[in-house]
MIRO-413638 format. One record per residue: residue number from 0; residue in three letters; x, y, z of N, C-alpha, C in turn. Coordinates in Angstrom, 3 decimals. Layout:
<atoms>
+------+------+----------+----------+----------+----------+----------+----------+----------+----------+----------+
| resi | resn |     n_px |     n_py |     n_pz |    ca_px |    ca_py |    ca_pz |     c_px |     c_py |     c_pz |
+------+------+----------+----------+----------+----------+----------+----------+----------+----------+----------+
|  NUM |  ala |        X |        Y |        Z |        X |        Y |        Z |        X |        Y |        Z |
...
+------+------+----------+----------+----------+----------+----------+----------+----------+----------+----------+
</atoms>
This chain:
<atoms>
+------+------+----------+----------+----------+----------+----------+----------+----------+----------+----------+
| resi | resn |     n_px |     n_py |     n_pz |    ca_px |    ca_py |    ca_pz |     c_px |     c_py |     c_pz |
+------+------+----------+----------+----------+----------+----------+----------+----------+----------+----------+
|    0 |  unk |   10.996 |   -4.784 |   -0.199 |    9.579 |   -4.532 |   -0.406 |    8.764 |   -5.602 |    0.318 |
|    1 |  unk |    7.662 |   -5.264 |    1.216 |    6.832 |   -6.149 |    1.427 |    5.929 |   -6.881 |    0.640 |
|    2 |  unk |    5.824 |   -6.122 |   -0.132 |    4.665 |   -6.879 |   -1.640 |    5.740 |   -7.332 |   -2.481 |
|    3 |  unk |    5.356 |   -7.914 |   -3.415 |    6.265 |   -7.924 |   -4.574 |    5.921 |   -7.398 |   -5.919 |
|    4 |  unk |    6.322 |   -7.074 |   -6.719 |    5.620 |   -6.997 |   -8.043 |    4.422 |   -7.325 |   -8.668 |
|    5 |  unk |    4.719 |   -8.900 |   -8.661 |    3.837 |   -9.990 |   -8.798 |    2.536 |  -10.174 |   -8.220 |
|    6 |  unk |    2.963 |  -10.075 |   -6.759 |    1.765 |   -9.987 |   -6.182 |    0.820 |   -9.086 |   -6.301 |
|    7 |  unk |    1.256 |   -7.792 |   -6.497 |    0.420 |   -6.562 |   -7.006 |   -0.559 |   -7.028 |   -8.349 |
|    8 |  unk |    0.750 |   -7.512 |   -9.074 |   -0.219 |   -7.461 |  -10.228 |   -1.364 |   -8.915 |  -10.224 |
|    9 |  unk |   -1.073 |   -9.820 |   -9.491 |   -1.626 |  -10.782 |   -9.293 |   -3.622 |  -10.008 |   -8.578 |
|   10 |  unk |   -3.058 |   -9.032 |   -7.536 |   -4.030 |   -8.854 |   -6.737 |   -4.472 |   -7.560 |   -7.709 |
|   11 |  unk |   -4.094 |   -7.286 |   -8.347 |   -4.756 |   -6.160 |   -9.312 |   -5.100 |   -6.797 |  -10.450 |
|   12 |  unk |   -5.215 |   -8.250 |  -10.863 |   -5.816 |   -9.012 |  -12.234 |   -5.067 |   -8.154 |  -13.107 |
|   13 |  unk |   -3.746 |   -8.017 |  -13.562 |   -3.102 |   -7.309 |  -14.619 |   -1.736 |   -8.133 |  -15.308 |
|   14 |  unk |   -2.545 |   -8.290 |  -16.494 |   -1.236 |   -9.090 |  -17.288 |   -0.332 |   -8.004 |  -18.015 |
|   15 |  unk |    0.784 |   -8.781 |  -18.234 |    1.957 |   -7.858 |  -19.586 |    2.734 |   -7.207 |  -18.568 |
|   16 |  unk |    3.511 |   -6.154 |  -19.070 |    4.822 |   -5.655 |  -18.160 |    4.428 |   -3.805 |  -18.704 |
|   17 |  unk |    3.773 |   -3.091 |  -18.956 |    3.531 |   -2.460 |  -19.646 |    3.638 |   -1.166 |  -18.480 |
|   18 |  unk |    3.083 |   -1.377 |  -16.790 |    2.668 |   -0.085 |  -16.420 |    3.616 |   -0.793 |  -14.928 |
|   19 |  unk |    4.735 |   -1.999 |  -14.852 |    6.043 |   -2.144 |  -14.376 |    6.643 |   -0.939 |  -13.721 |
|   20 |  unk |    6.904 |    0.012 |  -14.282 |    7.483 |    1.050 |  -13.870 |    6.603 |    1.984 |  -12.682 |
|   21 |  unk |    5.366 |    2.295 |  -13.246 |    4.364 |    3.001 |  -12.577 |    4.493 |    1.754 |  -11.014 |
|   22 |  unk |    4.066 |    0.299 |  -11.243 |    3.452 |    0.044 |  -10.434 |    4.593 |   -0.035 |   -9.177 |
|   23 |  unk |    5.486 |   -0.313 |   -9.667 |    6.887 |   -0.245 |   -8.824 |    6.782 |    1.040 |   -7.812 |
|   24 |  unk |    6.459 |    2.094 |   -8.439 |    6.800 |    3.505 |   -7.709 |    5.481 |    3.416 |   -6.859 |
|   25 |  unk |    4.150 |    2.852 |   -7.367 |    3.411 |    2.639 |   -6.031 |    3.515 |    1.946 |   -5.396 |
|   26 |  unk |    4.120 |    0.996 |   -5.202 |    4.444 |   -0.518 |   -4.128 |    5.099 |    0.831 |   -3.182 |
|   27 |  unk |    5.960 |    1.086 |   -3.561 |    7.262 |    2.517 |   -2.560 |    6.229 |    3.489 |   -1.865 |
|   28 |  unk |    5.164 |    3.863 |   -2.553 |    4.804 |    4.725 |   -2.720 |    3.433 |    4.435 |   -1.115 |
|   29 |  unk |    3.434 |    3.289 |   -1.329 |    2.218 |    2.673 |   -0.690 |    2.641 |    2.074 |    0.800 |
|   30 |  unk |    3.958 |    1.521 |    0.945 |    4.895 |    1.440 |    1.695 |    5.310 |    2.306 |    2.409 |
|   31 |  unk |    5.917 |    3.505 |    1.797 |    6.120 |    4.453 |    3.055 |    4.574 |    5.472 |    3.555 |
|   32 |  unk |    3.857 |    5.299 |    2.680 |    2.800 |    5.708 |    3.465 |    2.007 |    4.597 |    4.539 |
|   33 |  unk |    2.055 |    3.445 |    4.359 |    1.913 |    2.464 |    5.497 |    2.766 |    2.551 |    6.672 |
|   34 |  unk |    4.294 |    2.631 |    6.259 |    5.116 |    2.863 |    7.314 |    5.288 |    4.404 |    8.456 |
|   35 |  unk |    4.601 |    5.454 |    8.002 |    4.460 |    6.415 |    8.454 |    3.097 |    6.819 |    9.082 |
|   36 |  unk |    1.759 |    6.137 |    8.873 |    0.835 |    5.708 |    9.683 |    1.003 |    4.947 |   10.860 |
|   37 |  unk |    1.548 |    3.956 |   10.625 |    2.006 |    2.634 |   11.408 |    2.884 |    3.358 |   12.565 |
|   38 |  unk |    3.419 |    4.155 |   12.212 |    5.152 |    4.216 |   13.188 |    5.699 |    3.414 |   13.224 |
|   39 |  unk |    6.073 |    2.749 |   12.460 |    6.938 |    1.293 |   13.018 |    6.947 |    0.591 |   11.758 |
|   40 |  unk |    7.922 |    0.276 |   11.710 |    8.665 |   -0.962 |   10.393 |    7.916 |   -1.852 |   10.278 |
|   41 |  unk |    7.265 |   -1.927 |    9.183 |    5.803 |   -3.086 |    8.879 |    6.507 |   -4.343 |    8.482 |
|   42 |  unk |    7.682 |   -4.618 |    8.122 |    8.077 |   -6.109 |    7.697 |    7.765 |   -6.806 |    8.549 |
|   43 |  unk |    7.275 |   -8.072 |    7.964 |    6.952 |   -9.219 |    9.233 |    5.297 |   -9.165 |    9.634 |
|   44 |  unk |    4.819 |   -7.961 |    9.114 |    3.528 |   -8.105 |    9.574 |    2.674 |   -8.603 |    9.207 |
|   45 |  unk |    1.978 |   -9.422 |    8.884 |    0.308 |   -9.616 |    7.748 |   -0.298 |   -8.870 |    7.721 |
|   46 |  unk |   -0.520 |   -7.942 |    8.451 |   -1.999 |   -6.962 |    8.178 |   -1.390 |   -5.746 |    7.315 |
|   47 |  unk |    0.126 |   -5.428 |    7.599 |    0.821 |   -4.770 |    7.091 |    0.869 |   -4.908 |    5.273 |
|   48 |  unk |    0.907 |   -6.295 |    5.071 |    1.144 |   -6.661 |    3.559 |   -0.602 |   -6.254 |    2.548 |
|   49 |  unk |   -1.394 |   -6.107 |    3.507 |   -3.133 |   -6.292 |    2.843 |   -2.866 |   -4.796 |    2.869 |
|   50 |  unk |   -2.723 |   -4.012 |    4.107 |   -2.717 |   -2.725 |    3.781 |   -1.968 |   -1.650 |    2.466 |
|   51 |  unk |   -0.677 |   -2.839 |    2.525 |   -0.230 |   -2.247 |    1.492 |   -0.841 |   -2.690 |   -0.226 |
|   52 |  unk |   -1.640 |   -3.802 |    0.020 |   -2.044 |   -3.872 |   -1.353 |   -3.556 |   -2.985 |   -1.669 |
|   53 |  unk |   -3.899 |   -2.982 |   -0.429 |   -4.777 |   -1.951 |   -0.248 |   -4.986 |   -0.933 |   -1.128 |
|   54 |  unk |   -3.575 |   -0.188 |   -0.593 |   -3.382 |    0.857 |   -0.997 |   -2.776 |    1.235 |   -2.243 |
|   55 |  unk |   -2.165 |    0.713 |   -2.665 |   -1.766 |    0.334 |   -4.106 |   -3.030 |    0.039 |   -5.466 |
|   56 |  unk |   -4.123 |   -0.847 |   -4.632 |   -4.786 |   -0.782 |   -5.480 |   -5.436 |    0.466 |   -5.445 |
|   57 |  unk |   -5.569 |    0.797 |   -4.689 |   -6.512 |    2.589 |   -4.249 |   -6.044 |    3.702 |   -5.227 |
|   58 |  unk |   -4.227 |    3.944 |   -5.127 |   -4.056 |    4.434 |   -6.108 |   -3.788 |    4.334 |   -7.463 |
|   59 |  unk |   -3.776 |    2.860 |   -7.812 |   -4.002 |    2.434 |   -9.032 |   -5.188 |    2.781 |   -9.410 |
|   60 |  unk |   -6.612 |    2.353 |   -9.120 |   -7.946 |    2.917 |   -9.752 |   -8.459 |    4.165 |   -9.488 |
|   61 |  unk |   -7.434 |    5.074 |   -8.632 |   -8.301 |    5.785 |   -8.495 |   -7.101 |    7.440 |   -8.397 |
|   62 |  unk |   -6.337 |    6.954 |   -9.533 |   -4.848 |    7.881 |  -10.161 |   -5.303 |    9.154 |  -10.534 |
|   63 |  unk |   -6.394 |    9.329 |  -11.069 |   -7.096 |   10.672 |  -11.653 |   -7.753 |   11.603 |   -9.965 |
|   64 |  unk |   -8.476 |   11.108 |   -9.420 |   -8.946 |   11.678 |   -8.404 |   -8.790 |   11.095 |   -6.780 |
|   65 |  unk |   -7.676 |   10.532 |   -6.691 |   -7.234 |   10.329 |   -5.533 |   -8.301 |   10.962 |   -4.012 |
|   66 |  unk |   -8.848 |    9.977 |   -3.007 |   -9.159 |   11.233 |   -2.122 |   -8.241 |   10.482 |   -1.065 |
|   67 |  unk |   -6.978 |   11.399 |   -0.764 |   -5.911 |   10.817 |   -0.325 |   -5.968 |   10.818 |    1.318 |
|   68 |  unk |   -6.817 |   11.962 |    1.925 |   -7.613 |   11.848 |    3.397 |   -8.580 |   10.232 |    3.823 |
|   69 |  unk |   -9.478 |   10.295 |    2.730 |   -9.937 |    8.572 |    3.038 |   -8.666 |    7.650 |    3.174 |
|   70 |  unk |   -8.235 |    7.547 |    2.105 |   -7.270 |    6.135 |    2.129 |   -6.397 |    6.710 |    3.016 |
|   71 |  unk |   -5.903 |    7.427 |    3.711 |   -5.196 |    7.655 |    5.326 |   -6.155 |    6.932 |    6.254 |
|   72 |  unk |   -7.327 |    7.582 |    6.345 |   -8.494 |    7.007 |    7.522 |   -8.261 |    5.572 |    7.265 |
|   73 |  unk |   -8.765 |    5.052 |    5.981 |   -8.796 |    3.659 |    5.506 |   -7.628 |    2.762 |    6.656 |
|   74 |  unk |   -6.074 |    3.151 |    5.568 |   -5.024 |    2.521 |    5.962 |   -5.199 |    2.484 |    8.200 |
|   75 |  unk |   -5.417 |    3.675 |    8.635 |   -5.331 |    3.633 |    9.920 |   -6.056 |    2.725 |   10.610 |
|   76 |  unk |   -7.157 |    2.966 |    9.914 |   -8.449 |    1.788 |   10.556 |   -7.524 |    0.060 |   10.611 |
|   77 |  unk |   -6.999 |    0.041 |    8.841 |   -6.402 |   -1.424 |    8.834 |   -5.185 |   -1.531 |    9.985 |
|   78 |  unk |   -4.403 |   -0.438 |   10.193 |   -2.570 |   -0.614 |   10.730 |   -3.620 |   -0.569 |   11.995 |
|   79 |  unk |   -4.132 |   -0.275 |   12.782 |   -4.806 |    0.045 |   13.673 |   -3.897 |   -0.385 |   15.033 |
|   80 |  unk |   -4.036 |   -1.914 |   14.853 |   -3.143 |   -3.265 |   15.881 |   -1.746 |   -2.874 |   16.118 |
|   81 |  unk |   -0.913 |   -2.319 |   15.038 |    0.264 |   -2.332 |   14.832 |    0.434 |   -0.786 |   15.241 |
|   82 |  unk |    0.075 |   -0.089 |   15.439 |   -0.043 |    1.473 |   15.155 |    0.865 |    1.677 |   16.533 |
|   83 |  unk |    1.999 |    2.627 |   16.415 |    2.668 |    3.042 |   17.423 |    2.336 |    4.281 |   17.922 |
|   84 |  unk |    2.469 |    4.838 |   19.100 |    1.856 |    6.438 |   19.782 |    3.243 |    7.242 |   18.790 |
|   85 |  unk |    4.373 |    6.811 |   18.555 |    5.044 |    7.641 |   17.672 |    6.249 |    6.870 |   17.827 |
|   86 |  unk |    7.023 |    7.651 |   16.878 |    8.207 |    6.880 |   16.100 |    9.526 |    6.611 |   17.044 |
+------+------+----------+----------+----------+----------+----------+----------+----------+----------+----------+
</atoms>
């Protein structure tokens, strides 16, 4: 994982172990949608690691009504540098 747990919850202000499970499946969740914008294996990147908390927090607050077209635009705008013509 490029994020860690911790850091999520660090960058999401969230104490206790309570939503662990959930947040796990978005770190993955947030990851391969970074990595499939990107084209290209984001480890190693910095802009790569913001995008992914980015996005994690995106679908953390916003789990009920997702607008999952923005946070694509969003993420692209951020991977932008890194962005491959294809895989």
């Amino acid at each position: 994982m490029i994020v860690t747990l911790d850091e999520v919850k660090d960058y999401l202000r969230l104490d206790g172990n309570a939503e662990d499970d959930f947040l796990i499946a978005l770190i993955f969740s947030a990851e391969q949608l970074c990595t499939n914008i990107a084209r290209t294996e984001i480890e190693d990147k910095p802009i790569a690691k913001i995008a992914v908390l980015y996005a994690v927090a995106y679908l953390y607050e916003h789990r009920e009504e997702a607008d999952h077209k923005a946070l694509t635009l969003t993420l692209r705008a951020l991977l932008f540098g890194i962005r491959q013509e294809g895989f």
